[in-house]
C-alpha angles and dihedrals in degrees: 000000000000116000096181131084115181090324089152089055092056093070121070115214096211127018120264127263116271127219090039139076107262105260126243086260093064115128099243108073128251117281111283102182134342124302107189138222129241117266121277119270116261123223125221117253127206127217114230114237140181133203120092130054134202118260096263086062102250099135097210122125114263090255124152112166116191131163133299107011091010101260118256127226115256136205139002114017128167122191142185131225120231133220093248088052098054120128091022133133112280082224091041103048088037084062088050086052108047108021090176078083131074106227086236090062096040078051098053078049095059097049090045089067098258103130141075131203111205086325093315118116103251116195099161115089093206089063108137116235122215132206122277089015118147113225117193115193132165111218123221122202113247128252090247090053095048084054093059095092128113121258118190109229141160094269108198104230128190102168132013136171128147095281108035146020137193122209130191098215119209128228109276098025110119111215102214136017113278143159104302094012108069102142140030086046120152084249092059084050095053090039084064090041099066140006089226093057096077094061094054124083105267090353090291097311104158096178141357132241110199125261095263104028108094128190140081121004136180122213130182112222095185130040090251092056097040088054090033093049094040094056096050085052093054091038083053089235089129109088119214129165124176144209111231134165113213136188112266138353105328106201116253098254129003137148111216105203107172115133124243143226146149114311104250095216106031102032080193099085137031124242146195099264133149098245096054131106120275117266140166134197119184099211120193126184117234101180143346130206131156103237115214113248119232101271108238110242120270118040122027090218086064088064110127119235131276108263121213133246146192144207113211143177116220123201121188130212087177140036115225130156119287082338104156085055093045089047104047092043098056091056080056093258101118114173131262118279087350093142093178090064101039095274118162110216109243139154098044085296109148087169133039113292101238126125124179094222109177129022125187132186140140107256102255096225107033101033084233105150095226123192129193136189127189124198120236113266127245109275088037084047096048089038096046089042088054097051088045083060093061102046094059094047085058100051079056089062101044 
């Protein structure tokens, strides 16, 4: 029996030319069906409060927005409290005040020692507050704003005009600054690239590939771009389809539908669970082959067996969260080397096995239908053209 289908065509021998849409001769075939695009980013919305004013009188919350991260005030402030605030919470009444500010970080200020009471030193955050009280505090900027700085980096850059450009990321690469990864993003990189970029929402990101994940990615370079892009994103008129190898023998064809949501034991990760939002991932077999596992040291016969592995090309009709990875995992196909859903590394994968391959979209300013393929970069090649390898070895057996 033959379990493999084109697998040769699917790696490129030499990576695509950049600066230019993929041509009808690339190796991946032409778009069959849509592959869809993640959901649009969200942005973060603040709840106006009152309840405080500056000493001067003004009333007005302590609120400056800039450009890229909304800057945050800085230094010596002192507040007042008003009569309709008395008896709150010091952290409470402090995040009504200055909604620049998240209530978590006023709170680590307050337990740093940057706040006074009515002239007293205050480091509990449930501290009450009382009418007519002054309340000096000096704000610090937080990690995340202080993240939102260029770096100049090698962008990989497929594609560029002057409202758009498409960039094939590579493994390793965060997209946007995060807890643990506040610098050397994707979106330092763009701020560098160029000057507009630090007056658009999340330097014109319209959407994120995981850390890990490489492959295809859109960004708006104007304000046009950035709203017209986002809401063909949310309207799943941009096409993606991506290369994965997965645990097992994946079945030929099949559509997972089950919706996803956070994983209620380990918030980590996502997970297939009734309450989640809708998704959908078309999933088609390439090729099939059992790889041989490392044999442990000492006799030959205590070798474990060959396991078997997939290549596969996903197609999304939704964009969830890590859902290719979600989907695949709970029909037992985890990816390679996805250790945070139960993927072995094989293959020579040190990193998920996930490559967003194709992207398709009308550009948002010229009407112009663009296409774009990325080659598979160099572990998932090696990795793809070795279980290729197999499977044919095995057709020769059967």
């Amino acid at each position: 029996m033959s379990r493999r289908r084109s697998a040769s065509s699917l790696v490129p021998s030499a990576p695509l030319a950049t600066s230019a849409p993929a041509a009808p001769s690339s190796p991946l075939a032409s778009f069959n069906e849509a592959a869809l695009a993640e959901d649009p980013l969200e942005d973060d919305e603040a709840e106006e409060v009152g309840g405080c004013s500056g000493a001067g009188g003004s009333g007005a919350p302590l609120v400056d927005v800039g450009g890229v991260g909304n800057a945050e005030p800085t230094g010596a402030r002192q507040l007042e409290v008003a009569p309709e605030c008395h008896g709150q919470r010091l952290d409470a009444w402090l995040s009504s005040c200055i909604p620049a500010y998240s209530r978590s970080h006023l709170k680590g200020l307050i337990e740093a020692g940057a706040v006074q009471v009515a002239g007293q030193l205050v480091t509990s955050a449930s501290r009450k507050v009382a009418q007519g009280q002054l309340v000096d505090i000096v704000l610090r900027a937080t990690a995340q704003s202080q993240s939102f700085v260029p770096e100049p980096m090698a962008l990989p850059i497929v594609f560029e005009d002057e409202h758009l450009l498409v960039i094939d990321k590579p493994a390793g690469l965060v997209v946007h600054p995060a807890a643990g990864n506040w610098s050397g993003t994707l979106m330092n990189g763009l701020l560098a690239h160029h000057t507009g970029a630090a007056n658009l929402p999340r330097a014109g990101i319209v959407h994120r590939l995981d850390k890990d994940t490489s492959g295809l990615m859109v960004v708006g370079k104007t304000l046009e771009a950035v709203t017209a892009l986002s809401r063909a994103i949310a309207a799943r008129e941009v096409k993606r389809q991506y290369l994965a190898l997965a645990h097992g023998q994946v079945p030929d064809s099949e559509s997972v539908t089950s919706s996803i949501g956070r994983d209620p034991v380990t918030r980590v990760r996502m997970a297939v669970v009734p309450s989640g939002k809708p998704a959908r991932t078309d999933v088609q077999r390439l090729l099939c082959a059992p790889v041989p596992d490392a044999s442990p040291r000492g006799r030959s016969e205590d070798a474990r067996p060959a396991r078997w592995v997939s290549g596969v090309l996903c197609t999304l009709h939704t964009g969830r969260t890590h859902q290719i990875r979600v989907h695949l995992s709970s029909r037992k196909h985890p990816l390679i080397a996805d250790a945070l859903y139960g993927g072995a590394p094989l293959l020579g994968m040190s990193r998920q096995a996930l490559h967003a391959a194709r992207l398709g979209f009308v550009h948002p300013i010229t009407g112009e239908p663009l296409r774009f393929e990325a080659a598979l970069p160099a572990d998932m090649a090696a990795a793809w053209t070795e279980l290729e390898n197999l499977a044919g070895n095995t057709e020769a057996r059967v």
